[in-house]
ZAMARGU-4260 file (C-alpha; in steps of 0.2 Angstrom, whole numbers, plus 5000, padded with zeros to 4 digits):
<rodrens>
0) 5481/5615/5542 | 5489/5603/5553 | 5470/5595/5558 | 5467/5594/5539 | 5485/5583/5535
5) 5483/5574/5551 | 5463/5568/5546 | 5468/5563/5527 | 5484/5554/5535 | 5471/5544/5546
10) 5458/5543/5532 | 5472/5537/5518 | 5474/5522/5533 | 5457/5516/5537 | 5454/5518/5518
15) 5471/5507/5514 | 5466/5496/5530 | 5449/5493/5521 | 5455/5488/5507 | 5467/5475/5514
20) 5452/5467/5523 | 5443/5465/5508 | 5454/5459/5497 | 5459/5445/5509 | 5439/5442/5511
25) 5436/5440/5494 | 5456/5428/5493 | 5447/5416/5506 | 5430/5416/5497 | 5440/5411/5482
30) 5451/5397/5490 | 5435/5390/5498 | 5425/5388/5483 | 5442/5379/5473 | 5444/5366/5488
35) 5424/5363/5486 | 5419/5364/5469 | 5403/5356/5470 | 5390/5366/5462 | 5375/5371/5469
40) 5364/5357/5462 | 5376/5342/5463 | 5376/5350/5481 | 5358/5347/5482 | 5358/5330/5474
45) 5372/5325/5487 | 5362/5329/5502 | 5349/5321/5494 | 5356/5305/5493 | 5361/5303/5510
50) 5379/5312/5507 | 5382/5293/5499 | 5386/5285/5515 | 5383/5267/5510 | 5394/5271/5492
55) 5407/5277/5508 | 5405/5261/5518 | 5409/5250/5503 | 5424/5261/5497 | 5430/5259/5515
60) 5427/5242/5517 | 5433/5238/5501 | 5450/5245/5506 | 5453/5239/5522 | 5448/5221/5518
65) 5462/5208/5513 | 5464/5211/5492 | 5452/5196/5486 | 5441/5196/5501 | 5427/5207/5495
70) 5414/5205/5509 | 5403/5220/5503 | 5385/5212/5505 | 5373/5214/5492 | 5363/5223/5501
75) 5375/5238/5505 | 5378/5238/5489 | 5361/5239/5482 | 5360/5255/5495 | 5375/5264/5488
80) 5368/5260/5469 | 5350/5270/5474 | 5359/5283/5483 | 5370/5285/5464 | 5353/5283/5456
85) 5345/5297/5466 | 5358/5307/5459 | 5348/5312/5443 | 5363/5321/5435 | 5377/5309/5429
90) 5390/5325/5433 | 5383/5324/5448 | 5386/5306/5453 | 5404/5308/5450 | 5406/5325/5461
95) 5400/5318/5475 | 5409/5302/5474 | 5424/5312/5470 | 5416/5323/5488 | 5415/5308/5497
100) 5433/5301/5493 | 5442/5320/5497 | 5433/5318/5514 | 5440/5302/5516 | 5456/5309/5511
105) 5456/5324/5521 | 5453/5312/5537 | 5470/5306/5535 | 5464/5288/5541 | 5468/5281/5522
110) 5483/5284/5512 | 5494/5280/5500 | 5489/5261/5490 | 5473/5261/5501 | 5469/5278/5494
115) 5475/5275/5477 | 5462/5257/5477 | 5449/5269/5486 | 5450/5281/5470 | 5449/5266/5458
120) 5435/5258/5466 | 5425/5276/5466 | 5428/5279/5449 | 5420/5260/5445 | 5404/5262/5455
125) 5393/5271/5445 | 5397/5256/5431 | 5396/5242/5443 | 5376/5250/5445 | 5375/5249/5428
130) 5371/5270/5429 | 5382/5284/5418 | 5394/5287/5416 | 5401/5272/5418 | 5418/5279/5426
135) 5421/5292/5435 | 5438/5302/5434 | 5441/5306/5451 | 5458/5316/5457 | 5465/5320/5474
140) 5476/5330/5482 | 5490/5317/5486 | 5501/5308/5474 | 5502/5289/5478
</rodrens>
């Protein structure tokens, strides 16, 4: 009798052990998909379009240049407005630049005003290439 209470004692823990390891699985799975809510599509797209690195290089240069001393050259610029364009879905377009600005973000090398103008220069590109939408709303995770 003693055997029998010991076994359910040690089953009643494995099984309660058990449930605690799934329960924080499935609280992990959850809090990754809310920091990357990108769908699987936009994914796609994104990877497609070269992750948008020269729609990053502008947004970078833009903010670490003097305020009035644009020097984006036309070229970059017209690279950064095919990889949009390669971005069939306008949703899309503004997922991953919204993905691009939290990476930059998450580096920690821009903050603050820089951040704040990177934002507002993201949410103008896809109008500034004459694509839709013409802003973006874009959000991050500090406040300015």
């Amino acid at each position: 009798m003693a055997r029998v209470m010991i076994l359910g004692a040690i089953s009643l823990a494995i099984l309660f052990m058990a449930a605690t390891v799934s329960s924080s699985r499935f609280t992990i799975t959850i809090a990754e998909e809310a920091e990357n809510p990108q769908s699987p599509r936009c994914q796609q797209q994104f990877q497609q379009a070269k992750q948008l690195r020269s729609c990053r290089q502008i947004l970078r240069q833009r903010v670490q240049s003097e305020e009035g001393e644009d020097q984006i050259s036309q070229r970059e610029a017209q690279k950064c407005c095919k990889q949009l364009e390669r971005m069939q879905d306008p949703q899309c377009r503004c997922e991953g630049l919204s993905q691009v600005v939290q990476q930059e973000e998450q580096s920690g090398q821009i903050q603050g005003r820089q951040m704040q103008q990177m934002v507002q220069s993201a949410q103008e590109l896809p109008g500034l290439c004459q694509l839709t939408p013409q802003r973006c709303e874009i959000q991050t995770r500090t406040l300015f």
